[in-house]
C-alpha positions as CSV (number, residue, x, y, z in Angstrom):
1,X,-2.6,22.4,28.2
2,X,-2.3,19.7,25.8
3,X,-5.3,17.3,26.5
4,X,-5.2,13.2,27.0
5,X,-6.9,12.8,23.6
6,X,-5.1,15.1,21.6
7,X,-1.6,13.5,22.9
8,X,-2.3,10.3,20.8
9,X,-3.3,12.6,17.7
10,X,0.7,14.3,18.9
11,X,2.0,10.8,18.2
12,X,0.1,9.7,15.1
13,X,0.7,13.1,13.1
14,X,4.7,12.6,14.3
15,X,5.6,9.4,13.5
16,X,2.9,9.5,10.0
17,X,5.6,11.9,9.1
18,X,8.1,10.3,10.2
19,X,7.5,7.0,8.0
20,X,7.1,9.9,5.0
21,X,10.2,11.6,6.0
22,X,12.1,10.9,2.5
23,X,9.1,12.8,0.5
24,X,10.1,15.5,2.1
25,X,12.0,18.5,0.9
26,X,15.0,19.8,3.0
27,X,13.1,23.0,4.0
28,X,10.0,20.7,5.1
29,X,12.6,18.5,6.8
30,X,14.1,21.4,9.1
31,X,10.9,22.8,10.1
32,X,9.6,19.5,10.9
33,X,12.4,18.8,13.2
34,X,12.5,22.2,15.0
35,X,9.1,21.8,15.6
36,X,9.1,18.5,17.3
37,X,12.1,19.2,18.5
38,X,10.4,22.8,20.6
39,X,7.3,20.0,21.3
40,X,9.4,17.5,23.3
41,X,11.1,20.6,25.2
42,X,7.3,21.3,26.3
43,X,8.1,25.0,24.7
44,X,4.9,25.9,23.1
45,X,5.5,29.5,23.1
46,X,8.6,29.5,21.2
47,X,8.1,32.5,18.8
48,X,10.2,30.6,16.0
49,X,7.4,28.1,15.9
50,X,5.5,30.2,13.4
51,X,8.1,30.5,11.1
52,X,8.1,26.2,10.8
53,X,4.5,25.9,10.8
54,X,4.2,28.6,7.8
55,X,7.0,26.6,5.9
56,X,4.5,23.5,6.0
57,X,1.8,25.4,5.6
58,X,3.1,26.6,2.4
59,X,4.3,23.2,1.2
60,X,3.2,22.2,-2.5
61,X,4.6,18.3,-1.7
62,X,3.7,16.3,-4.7
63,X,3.4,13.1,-2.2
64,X,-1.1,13.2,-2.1
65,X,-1.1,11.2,1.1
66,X,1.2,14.4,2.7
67,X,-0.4,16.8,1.1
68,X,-3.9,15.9,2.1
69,X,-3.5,13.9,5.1
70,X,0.0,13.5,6.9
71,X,1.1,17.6,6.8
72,X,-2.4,19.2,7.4
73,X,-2.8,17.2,10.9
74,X,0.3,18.3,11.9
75,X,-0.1,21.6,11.0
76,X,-3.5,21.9,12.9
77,X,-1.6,20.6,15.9
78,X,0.9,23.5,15.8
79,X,-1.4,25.4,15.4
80,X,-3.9,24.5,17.9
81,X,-1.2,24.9,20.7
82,X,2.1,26.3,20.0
83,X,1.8,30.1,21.5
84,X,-1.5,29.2,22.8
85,X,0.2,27.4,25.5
86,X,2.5,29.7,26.5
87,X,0.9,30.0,30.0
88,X,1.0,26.8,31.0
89,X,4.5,25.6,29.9
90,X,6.6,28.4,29.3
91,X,8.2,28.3,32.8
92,X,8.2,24.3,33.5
93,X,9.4,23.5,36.7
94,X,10.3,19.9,35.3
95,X,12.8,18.9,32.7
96,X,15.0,21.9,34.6
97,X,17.0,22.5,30.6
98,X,17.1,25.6,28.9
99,X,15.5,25.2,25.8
100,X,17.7,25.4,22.9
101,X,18.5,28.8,21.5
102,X,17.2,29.9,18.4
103,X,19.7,31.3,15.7
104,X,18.3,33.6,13.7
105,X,19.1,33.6,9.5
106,X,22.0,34.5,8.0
107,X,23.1,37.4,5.8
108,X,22.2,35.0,3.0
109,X,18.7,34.3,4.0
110,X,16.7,30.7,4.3
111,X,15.7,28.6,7.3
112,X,18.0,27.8,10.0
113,X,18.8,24.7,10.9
114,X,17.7,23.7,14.4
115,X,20.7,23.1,16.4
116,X,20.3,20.5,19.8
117,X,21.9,21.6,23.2
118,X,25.3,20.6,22.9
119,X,25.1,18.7,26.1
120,X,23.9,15.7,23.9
121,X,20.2,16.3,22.8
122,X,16.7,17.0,23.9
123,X,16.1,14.4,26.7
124,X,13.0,12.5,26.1
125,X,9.4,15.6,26.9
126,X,8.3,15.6,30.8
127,X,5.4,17.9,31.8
128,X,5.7,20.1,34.6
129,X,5.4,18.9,38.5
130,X,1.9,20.6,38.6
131,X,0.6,18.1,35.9
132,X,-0.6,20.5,33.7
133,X,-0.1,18.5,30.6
134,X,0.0,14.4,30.8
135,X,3.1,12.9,30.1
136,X,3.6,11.7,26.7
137,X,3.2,8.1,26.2
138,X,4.6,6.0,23.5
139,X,1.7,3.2,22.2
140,X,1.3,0.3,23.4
141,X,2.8,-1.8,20.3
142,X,5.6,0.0,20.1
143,X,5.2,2.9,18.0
144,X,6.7,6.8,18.7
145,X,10.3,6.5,20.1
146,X,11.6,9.5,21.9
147,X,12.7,11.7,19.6
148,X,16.3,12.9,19.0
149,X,17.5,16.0,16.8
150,X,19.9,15.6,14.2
151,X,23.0,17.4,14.6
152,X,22.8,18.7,11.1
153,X,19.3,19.9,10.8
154,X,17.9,16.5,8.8
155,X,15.2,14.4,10.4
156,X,17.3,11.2,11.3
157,X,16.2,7.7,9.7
158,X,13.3,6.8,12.5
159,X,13.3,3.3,13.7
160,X,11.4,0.8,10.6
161,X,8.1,0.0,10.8
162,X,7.6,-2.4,8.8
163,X,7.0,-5.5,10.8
164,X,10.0,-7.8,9.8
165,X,11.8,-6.3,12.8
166,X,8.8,-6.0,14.6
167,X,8.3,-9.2,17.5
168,X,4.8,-8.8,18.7
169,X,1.8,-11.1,19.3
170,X,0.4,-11.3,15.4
171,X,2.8,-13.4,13.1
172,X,6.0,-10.8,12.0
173,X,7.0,-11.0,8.7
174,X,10.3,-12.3,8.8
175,X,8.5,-15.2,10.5
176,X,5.8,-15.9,8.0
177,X,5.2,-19.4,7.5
178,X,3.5,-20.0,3.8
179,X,2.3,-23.7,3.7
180,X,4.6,-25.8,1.4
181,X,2.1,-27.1,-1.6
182,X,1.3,-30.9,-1.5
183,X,2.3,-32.9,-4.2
184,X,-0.8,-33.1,-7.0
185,X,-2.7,-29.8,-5.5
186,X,-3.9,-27.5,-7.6
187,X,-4.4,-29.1,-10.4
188,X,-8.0,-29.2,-10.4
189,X,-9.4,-27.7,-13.9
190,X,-12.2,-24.5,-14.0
191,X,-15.0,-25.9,-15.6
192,X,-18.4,-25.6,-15.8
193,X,-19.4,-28.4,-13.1
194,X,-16.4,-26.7,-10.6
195,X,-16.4,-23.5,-11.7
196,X,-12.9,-21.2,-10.2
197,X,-13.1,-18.6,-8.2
198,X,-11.0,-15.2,-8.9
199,X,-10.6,-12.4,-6.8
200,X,-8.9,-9.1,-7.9
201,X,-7.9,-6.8,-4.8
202,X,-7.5,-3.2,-6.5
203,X,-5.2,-0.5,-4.9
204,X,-7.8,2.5,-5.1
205,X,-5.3,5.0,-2.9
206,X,-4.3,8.5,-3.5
207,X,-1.0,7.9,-4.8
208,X,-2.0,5.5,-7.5
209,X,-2.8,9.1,-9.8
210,X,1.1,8.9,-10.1
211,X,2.2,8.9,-13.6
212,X,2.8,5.5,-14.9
213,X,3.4,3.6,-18.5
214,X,1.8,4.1,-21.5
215,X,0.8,7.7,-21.1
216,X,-1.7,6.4,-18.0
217,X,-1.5,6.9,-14.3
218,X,-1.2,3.7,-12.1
219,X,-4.7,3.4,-11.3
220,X,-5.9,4.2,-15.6
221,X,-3.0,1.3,-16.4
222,X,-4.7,-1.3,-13.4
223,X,-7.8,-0.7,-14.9
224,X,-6.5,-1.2,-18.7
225,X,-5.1,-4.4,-17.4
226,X,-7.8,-6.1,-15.5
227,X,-10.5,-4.9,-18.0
228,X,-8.2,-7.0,-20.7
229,X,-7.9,-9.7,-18.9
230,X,-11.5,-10.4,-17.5
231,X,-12.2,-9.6,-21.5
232,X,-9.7,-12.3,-22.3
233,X,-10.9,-14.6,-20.0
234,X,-14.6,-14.2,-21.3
235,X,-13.3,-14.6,-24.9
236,X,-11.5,-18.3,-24.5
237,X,-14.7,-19.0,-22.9
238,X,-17.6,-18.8,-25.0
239,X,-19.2,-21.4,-26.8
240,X,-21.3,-19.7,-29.7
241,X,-23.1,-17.1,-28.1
242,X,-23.1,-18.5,-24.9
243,X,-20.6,-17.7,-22.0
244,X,-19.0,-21.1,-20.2
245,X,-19.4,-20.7,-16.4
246,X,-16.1,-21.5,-15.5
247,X,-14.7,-19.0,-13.4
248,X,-16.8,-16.6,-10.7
249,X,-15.2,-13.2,-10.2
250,X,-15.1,-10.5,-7.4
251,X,-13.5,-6.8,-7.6
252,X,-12.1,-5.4,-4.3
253,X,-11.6,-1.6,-3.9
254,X,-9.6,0.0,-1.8
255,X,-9.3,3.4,-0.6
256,X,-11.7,4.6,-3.6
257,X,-14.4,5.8,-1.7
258,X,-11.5,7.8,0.9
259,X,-10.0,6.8,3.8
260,X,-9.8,3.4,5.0
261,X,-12.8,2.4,2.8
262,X,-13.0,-1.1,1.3
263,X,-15.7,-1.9,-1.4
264,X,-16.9,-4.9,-3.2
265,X,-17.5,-3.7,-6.6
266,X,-18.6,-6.1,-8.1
267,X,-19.3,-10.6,-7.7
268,X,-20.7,-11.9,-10.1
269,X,-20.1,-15.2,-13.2
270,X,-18.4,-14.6,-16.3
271,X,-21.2,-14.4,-17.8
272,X,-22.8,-12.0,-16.0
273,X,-19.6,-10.0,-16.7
274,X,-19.8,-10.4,-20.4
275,X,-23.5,-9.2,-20.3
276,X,-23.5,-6.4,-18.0
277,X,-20.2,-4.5,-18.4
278,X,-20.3,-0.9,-16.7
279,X,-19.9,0.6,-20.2
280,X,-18.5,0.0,-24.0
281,X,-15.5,1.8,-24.6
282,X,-15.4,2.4,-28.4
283,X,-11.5,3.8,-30.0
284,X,-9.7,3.7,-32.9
285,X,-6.9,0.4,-33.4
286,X,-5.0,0.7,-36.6
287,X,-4.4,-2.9,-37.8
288,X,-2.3,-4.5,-42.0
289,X,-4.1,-3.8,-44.5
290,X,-2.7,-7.2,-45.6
291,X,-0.8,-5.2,-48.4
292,X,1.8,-3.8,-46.2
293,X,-0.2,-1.1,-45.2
294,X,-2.5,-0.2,-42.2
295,X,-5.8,0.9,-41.7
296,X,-7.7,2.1,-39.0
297,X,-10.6,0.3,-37.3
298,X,-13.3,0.8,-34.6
299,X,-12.7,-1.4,-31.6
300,X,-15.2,-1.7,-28.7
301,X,-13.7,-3.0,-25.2
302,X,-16.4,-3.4,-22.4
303,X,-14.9,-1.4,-19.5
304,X,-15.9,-3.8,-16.2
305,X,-14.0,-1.4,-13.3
306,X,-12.7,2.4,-13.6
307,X,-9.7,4.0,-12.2
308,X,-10.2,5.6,-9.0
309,X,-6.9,6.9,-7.1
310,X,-8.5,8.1,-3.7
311,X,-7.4,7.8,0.2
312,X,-5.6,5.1,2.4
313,X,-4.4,1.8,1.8
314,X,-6.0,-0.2,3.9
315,X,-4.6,-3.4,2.4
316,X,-5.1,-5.2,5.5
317,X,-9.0,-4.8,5.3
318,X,-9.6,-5.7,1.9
319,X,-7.4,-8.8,2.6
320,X,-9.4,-9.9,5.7
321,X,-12.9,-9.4,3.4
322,X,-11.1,-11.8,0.3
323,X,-10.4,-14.3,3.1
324,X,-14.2,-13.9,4.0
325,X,-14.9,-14.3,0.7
326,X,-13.3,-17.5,0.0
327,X,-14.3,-19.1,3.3
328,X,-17.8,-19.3,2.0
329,X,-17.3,-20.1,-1.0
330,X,-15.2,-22.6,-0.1
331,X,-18.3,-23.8,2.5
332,X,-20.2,-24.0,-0.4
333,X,-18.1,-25.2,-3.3
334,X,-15.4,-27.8,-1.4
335,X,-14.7,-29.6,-4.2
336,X,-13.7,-26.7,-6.6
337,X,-10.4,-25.7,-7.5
338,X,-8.5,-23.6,-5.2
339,X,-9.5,-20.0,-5.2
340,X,-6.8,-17.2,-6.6
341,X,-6.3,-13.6,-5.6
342,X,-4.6,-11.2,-7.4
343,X,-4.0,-7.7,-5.3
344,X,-2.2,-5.0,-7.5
345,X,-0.7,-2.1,-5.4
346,X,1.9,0.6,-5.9
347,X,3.1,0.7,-1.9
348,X,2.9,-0.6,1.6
349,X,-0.3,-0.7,3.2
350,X,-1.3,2.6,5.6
351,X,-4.7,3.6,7.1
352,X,-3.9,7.3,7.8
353,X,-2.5,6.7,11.3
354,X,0.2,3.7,11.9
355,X,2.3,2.6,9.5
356,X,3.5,-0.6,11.4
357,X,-0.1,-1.5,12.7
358,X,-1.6,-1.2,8.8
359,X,1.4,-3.7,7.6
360,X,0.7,-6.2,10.4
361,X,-2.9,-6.4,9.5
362,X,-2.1,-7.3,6.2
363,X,0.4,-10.2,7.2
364,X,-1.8,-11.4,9.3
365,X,-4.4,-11.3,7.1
366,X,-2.7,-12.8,3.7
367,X,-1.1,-15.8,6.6
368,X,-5.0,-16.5,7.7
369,X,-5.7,-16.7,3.6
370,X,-2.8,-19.1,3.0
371,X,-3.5,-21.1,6.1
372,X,-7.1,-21.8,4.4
373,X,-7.7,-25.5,2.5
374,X,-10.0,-27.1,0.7
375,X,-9.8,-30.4,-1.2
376,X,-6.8,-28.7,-4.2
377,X,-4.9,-27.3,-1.5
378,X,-4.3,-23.8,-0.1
379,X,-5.7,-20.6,-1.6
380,X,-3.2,-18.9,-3.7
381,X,-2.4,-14.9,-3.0
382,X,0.0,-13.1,-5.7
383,X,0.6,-9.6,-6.2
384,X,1.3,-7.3,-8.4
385,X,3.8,-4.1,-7.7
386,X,3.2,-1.2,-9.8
387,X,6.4,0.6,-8.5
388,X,8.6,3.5,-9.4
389,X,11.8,1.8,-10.2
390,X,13.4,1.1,-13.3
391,X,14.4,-2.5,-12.0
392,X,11.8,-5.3,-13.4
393,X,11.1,-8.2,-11.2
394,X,9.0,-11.0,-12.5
395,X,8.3,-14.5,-10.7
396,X,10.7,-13.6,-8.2
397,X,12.5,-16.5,-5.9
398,X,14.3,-13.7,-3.1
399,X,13.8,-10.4,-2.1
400,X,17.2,-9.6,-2.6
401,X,16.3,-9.4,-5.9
402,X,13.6,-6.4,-5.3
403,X,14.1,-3.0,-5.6
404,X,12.6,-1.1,-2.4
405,X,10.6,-2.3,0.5
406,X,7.0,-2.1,-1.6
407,X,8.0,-4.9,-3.5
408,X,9.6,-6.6,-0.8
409,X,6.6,-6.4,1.6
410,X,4.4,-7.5,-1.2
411,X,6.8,-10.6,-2.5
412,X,6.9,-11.3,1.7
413,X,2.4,-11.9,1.2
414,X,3.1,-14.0,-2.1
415,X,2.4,-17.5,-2.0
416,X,5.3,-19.5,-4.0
417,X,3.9,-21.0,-7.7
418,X,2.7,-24.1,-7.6
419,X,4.5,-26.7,-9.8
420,X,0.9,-27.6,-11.7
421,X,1.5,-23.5,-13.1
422,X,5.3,-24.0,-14.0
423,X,4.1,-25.3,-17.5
424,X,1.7,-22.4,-17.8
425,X,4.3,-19.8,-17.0
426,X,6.5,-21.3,-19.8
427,X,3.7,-20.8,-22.4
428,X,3.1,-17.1,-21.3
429,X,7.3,-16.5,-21.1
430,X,7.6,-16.3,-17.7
431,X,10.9,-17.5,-16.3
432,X,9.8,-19.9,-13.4
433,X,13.0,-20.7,-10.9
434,X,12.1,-23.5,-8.1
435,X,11.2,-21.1,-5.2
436,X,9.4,-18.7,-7.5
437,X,6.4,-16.0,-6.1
438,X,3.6,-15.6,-7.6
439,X,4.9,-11.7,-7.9
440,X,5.5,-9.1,-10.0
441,X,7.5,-5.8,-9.7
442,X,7.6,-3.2,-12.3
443,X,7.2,-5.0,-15.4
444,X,6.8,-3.2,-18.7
445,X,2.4,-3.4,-19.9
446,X,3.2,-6.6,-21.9
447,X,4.5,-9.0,-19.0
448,X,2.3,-7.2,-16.7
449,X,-1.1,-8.3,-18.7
450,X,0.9,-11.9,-19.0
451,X,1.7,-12.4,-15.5
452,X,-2.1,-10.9,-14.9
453,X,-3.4,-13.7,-17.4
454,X,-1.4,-16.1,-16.2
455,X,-2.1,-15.4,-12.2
456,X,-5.8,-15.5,-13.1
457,X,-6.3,-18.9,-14.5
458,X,-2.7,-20.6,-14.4
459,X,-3.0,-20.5,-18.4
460,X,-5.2,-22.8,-20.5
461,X,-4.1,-25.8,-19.1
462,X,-6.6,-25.1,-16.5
463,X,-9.6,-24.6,-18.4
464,X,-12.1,-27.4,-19.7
């Protein structure tokens, strides 16, 4: 019998695949579909069963968050009961349908599609009269719907998750109110009497090991770019041998340590930056001669954060600890100018088990960091979308301008730029239009490091 606890581990490992669906190959798709179509007709002891759960078993799905998470805990589902439970459901009193027939392959070979009763689908799973296994509940926020076969053997489109559509309690997307930016707020300068306050939010997940620009993965180009730019931003300010405290930094990892895990790698000044980097990077730059010619030059760049592409995205968590953050330092430093995050991802957020619930956490969290003021006005979030598309996005004013529901989801969390940047943009080359994100979608390495530099510390202008 399938037990209470196990059928909520049923609905996360379904609808985790669910939301994956498109990373799937055809093969992985029909299997898939037979099998939670045999799981809703409460026919465990179908002998076909095996024959799905070795095509999974077998699967070599370049997606890391299927491969190690999503297919594995459905796999040790089927396992764990299909067969076993032959017993106790393989003559159920109630639903009174005959399970669907299985058609065996072909002449030509390959796995057969899973056809539906012709009567109009699987009805939504009951357990038999005696009770033997629970009935299965959908959760509470609206998450597993019943599930209906496809006529043709692909897993239909499953309801979206992401919380535009969704109505409950926490603030849905399409309902996001960003506060408008008073007149004369941030303009405030970094200095050395109010120093600024960055925070970079790093995407440490599994998937950021996909191949990116510059012959680097995404998480080996993030760390090329926020290594520059804190080296940058240590350069413009020293004063002899001294560093000018203008600016106090904090790195946010997450998903580097596995799972949902979200680490503060590092808080500290600039200057503790510039004198305690993790390591010296030493390489080869080839640079003119002056005569037309080149020659080739050591070059050491202090390496202040590593790439790491490991677990979840828990997105929502490291948001709610950079609003933690800023709250106290905002306690402390009221007079300051307004703190700046910058969160670089490839995707949407996910914690392993609800797609929906992970994306709420994050809305709510980046409207609870917006909502925040101190005396320059609200703190500012942008982000930065390392994505897979060939279609570029910089300071974007619409989402119908973005490629794919990433960078629409992230552009959704970005507050708009405040007028006292517009100038700033123009001197990094960044085309500024009045309604204008502080976001960033697939840019080629050069305007990526500029929008980075210019996100960080709204250009020069800001710095005395």
């Amino acid at each position: 019998m399938v037990t209470s606890s196990d059928l909520q581990k049923w609905q996360k490992a379904i609808q985790d695949m669910q939301t994956a669906q498109k990373h799937l190959s055809n093969e992985e798709l029909t299997a898939f579909n037979a099998l939670v179509g045999l799981y809703n007709a409460g026919n465990f002891g179908a002998s076909e069963s095996a024959n799905y759960i070795q095509v999974l078993k077998n699967s070599n799905n370049k997606n890391r968050l299927l491969q190690k998470v999503s297919i594995p805990n459905f796999v040790a589902l089927c396992e764990q009961y299909f067969k076993s439970q032959a017993p106790a459901v393989s003559q159920p009193q109630t639903p009174s349908f005959a399970s669907p027939a299985f058609q065996p392959p072909t002449a030509g070979g390959g796995m057969p599609s899973f056809q539906p009763p012709t009567s109009g689908g699987i009805p939504a799973f009951q357990p038999p009269t005696g009770g033997t296994i629970p009935t299965f509940q959908p959760p509470v926020g609206g998450g597993m719907q019943s599930f209906q076969p496809p006529t043709g053997g692909i897993m239909p489109t499953p309801p979206p998750t992401n919380p535009v559509s969704t109505p409950p309690n926490a603030n849905p997307i399409s309902n996001l109110q960003i506060p408008k930016h008073k007149a004369g707020s941030h303009t405030k300068q970094w200095s050395s009497a109010t120093p600024g306050y960055l925070i970079f939010l790093v995407d440490q997940s599994g998937s950021m090991e996909e191949p990116y620009q510059e012959n680097k993965n995404k998480a080996e180009f993030t760390a090329l770019v926020i290594n520059r730019t804190i080296n940058e931003l240590i350069n413009i300010n020293m004063d002899g041998d001294t560093v000018k405290e203008r600016v106090f930094i904090t790195l946010i990892g997450y998903g580097g340590k596995g799972g949902n895990s979200v680490d503060e790698l590092k808080s500290a000044t600039l200057g503790e930056f510039a004198n305690n980097p993790l390591r010296i990077e030493k390489r080869k730059q080839k640079i003119s001669d002056g005569n037309g010619g080149l020659i080739e030059i050591d070059v050491h760049n202090p390496i202040f954060i590593e790439p790491v592409a490991n677990g979840c995205t828990p997105m929502g968590k490291a948001l709610d600890l950079a609003k933690r953050k800023i709250e106290n330092w905002m306690r402390k430093h009221p007079d300051n100018p307004a703190p700046v995050i910058i969160n670089i991802s490839d995707g949407l957020p996910y914690d392993g088990y609800n797609a929906q619930k992970s994306e709420q956490e994050a809305v709510n969290a980046a409207i609870e960091i917006m909502w925040l003021t101190c005396d320059d006005g609200n703190p500012l979030l942008f982000n930065a979308h390392i994505g897979g598309s060939n279609q570029k996005c910089i300071c974007s004013a619409s989402e119908n301008e973005l490629p794919d529901d990433q960078a629409k989801f992230l552009f959704t969390i970005s507050s708009k730029i405040p007028a006292s940047y517009k100038d700033a943009a123009k001197k990094q080359e960044l085309t500024i239009q009045p309604d204008s994100k502080g976001f960033v979608s697939n840019a080629d390495p050069e305007t990526f490091i500029k929008f980075i530099n210019f996100g960080s510390s709204g250009g020069k202008d800001r710095v005395s």
